[in-house]
C-alpha positions in Angstrom: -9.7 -13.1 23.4 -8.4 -12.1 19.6 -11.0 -9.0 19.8 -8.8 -7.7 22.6 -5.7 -7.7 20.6 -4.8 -4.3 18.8 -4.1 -3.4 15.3 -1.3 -1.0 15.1 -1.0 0.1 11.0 2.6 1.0 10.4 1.7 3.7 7.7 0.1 7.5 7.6 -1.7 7.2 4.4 -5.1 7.6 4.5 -5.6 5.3 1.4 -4.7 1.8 3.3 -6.7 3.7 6.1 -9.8 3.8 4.3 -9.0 0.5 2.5 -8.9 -1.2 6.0 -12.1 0.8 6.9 -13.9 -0.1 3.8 -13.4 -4.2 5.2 -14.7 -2.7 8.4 -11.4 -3.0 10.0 -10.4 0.2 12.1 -6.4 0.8 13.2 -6.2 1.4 17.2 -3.3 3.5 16.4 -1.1 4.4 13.7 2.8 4.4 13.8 4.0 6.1 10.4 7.3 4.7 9.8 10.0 7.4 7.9 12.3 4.9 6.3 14.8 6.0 3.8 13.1 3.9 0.4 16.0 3.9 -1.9 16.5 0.8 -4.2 19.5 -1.0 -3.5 21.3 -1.2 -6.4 19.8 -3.8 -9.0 16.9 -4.7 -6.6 13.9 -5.8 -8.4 10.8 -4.2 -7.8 9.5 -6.8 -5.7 12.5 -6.9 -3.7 12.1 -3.8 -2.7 8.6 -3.8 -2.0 9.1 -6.6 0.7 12.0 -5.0 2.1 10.7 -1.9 2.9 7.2 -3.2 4.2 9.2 -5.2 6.5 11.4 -2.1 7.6 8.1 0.0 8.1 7.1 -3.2 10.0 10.3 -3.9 12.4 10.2 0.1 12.9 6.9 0.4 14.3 7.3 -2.6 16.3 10.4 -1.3 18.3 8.4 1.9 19.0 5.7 -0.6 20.6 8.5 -2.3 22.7 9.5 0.9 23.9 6.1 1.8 25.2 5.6 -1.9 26.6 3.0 -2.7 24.6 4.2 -5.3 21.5 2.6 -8.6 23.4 -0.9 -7.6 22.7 -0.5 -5.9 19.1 -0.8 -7.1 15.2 1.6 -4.9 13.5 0.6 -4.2 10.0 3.0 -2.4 6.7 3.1 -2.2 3.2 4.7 -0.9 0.5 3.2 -0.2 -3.2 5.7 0.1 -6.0 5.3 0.8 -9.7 7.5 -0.9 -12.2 8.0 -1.0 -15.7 10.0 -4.2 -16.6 12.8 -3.8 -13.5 12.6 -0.4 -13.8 11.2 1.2 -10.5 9.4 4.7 -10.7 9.2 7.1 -8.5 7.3 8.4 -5.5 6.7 11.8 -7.1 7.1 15.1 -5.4 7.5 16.7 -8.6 5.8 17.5 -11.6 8.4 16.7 -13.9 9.0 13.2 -12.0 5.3 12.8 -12.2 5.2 13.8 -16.3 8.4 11.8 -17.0 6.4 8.4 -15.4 3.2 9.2 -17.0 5.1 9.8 -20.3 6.7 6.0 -19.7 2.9 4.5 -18.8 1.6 6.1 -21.7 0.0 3.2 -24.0 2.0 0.5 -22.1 1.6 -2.3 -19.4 3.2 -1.8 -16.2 3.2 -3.6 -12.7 1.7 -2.6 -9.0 3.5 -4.5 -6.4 2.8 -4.4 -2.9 4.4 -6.1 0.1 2.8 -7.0 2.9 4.2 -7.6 6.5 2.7 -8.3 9.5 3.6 -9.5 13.0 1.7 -11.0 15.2 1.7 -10.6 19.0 3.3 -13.8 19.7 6.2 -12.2 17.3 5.4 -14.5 14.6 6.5 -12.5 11.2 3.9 -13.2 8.1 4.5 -11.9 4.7 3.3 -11.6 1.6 3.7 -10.2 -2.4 0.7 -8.9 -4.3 1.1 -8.2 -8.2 -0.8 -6.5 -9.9 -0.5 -5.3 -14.1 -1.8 -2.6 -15.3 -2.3 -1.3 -18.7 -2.7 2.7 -19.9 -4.2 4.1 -22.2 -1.7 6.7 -24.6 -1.9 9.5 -22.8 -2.9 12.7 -25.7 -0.7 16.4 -24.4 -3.7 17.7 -23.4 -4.9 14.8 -21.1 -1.3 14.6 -19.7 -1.0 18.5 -18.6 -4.5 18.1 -17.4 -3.7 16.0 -15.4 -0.3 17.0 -13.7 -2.2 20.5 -13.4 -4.2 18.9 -10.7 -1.7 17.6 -8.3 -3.1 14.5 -7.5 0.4 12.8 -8.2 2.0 14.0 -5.7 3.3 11.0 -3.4 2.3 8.6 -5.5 3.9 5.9 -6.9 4.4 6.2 -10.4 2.5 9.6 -10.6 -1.2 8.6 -10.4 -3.6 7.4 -8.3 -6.0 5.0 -9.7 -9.2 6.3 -7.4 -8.6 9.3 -8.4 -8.9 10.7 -12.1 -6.4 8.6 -13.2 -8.6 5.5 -13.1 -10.3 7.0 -16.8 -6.4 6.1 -17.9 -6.7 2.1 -17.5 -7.4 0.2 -20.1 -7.1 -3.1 -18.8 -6.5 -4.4 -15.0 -5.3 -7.6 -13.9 -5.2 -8.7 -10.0 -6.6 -7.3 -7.3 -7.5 -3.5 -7.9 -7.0 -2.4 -3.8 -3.7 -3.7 -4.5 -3.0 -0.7 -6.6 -4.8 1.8 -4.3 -2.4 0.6 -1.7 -3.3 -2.3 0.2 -4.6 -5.7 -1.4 -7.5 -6.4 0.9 -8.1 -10.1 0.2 -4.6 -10.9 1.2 -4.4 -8.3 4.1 -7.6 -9.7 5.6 -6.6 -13.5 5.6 -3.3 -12.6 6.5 -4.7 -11.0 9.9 -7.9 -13.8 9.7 -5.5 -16.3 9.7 -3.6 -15.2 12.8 -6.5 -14.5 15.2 -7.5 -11.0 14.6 -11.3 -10.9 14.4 -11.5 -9.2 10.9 -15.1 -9.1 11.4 -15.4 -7.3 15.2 -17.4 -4.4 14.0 -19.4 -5.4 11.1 -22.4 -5.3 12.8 -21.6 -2.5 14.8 -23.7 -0.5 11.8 -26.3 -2.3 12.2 -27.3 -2.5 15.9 -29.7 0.0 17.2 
């Protein structure tokens, strides 16, 4: 009866696609949720990243009731944020955004947090906070401008992405690597486990035939 039930990811990013896809989980449909991601004033970083995966959440959950179809849906968001101390960085869009964070990573620890929200189809609301700390490498001129020259920063917190080129940066990870890429998988995966989604529907799909 769970294999029925749809799973709805409130998100366009094609990294907590692919994670999901990589635990051989594939979204029925994907609701991006534009939310307005300020920090209040003073939040803490993981404040803020359980706020706004719950607004992504509750968003793409009243778009569902609209179309008559929250009773037979898990409703999945997240939100990654990158902190140094209680200092939140940036989803860059810029390169100087992008140089200033790199400049402030540079030969220093920092922190991934993700929330994660999810609600079930009997409404049942299920949350959770994945940390994650991360340590750089200093970051020589030329590997810097190297690096912003290739745009890969753009929309990501803090100004890198850890699959990409940036991963030759980290010198030390501790917690769950997926967590950084965007979606902890161990946590998403018992989350939805735990609430009756069949997590493992289609891994055998590959195989048959």
């Amino acid at each position: 009866m769970s294999a029925l039930k749809k799973l709805v990811l409130a998100s366009a990013s094609p990294r907590r696609v692919e994670l999901l896809q990589q635990a051989g989980i594939e979204p029925d449909r994907l609701i991006p949720a534009d939310i307005d991601e300020t920090p209040l004033k003073a939040e803490h970083p993981r404040s803020l990243a359980k706020r706004l995966a719950h607004a992504k959440a509750e968003k793409a959950l009243r778009r569902l009731r609209e179309d008559g179809e929250a009773g037979n849906a898990f409703v999945l968001a997240a939100d990654t944020v990158v902190a140094v101390g209680r200092r939140i960085l940036p989803k860059t869009e810029y390169a100087d955004e992008a140089s200033n964070c790199l400049r402030l990573l540079s030969g220093r620890s920092h922190r991934v947090y993700t929330g994660i929200c999810l609600f079930t189809p009997a409404g049942k609301l299920r949350q959770r906070l994945v940390e994650t700390r991360v340590r750089f490498k200093r970051l020589s001129r030329e590997e810097l401008e190297s690096y912003l020259a290739t745009g890969e920063w753009r929309g990501k917190a803090g100004g890198y992405a850890i699959q990409g080129l940036a991963g030759t940066f980290v010198v030390k990870l501790v917690g769950s690597y997926s967590n950084v890429v965007g979606l902890p998988l161990y946590e998403t995966v018992s989350l939805l486990a735990g609430d009756g989604y069949d997590v493992r529907a289609n891994w055998n799909q590959g195989a048959e035939g």
